[in-house]
N, C-alpha and C positions, 0 to 999 in steps of 0.2 A: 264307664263310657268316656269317650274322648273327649265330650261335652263336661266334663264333671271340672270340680275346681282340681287344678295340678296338686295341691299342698294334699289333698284326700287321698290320690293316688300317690303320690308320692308315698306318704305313711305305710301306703302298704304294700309297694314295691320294695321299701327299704325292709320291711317286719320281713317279704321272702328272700333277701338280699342274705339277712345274719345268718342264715341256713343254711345255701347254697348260692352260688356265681346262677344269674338268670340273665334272661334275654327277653325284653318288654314290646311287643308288637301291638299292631292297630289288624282289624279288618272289621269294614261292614261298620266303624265309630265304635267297637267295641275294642276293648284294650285287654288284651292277654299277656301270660305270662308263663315262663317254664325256663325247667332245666339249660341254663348256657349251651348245654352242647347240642340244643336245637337251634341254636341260631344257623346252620348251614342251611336248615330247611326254611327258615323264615326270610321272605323278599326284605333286599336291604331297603327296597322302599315305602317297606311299609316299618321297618326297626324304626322302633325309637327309643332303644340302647339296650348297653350289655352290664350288667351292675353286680359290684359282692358286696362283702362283708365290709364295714365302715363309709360305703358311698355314703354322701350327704343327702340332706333333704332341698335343700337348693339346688343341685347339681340333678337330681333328675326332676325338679320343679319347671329349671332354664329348658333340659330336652324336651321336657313334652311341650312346650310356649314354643322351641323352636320348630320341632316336629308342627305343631298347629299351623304356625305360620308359615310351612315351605306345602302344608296341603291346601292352602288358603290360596298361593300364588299361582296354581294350577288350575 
């Protein structure tokens, strides 16, 4: 969930990361994830990124804290 702490989610964005290129979306405070080459189908405002194989754990820790904060300013 988008409530969760980022560093949990992150672990396991990065684990579907080493396997294929993904695309991590929100809807409804729930956080999804799949195949990169759904990103056309997913609203860019609900993305909160597109990630492969050696992304870091920090680098999609910062996206979802930035993603939080730009749905917080709304």
């Amino acid at each position: 969930m988008l409530g969760d702490e980022p560093s949990e989610v992150a672990k396991r964005v990065q684990q579907l990361a080493c396997t294929a290129d993904i695309v991590v979306w929100t809807h409804e405070e729930q956080i999804f994830a799949a195949s990169a080459d759904s990103a056309t189908k997913v609203l860019p405002e609900l993305t909160i990124g597109v990630y492969g194989a050696g992304v870091l754990l920090a680098e999609i820790e910062d996206d979802i804290e930035r993603f939080r904060e730009r749905r917080s300013e709304t």
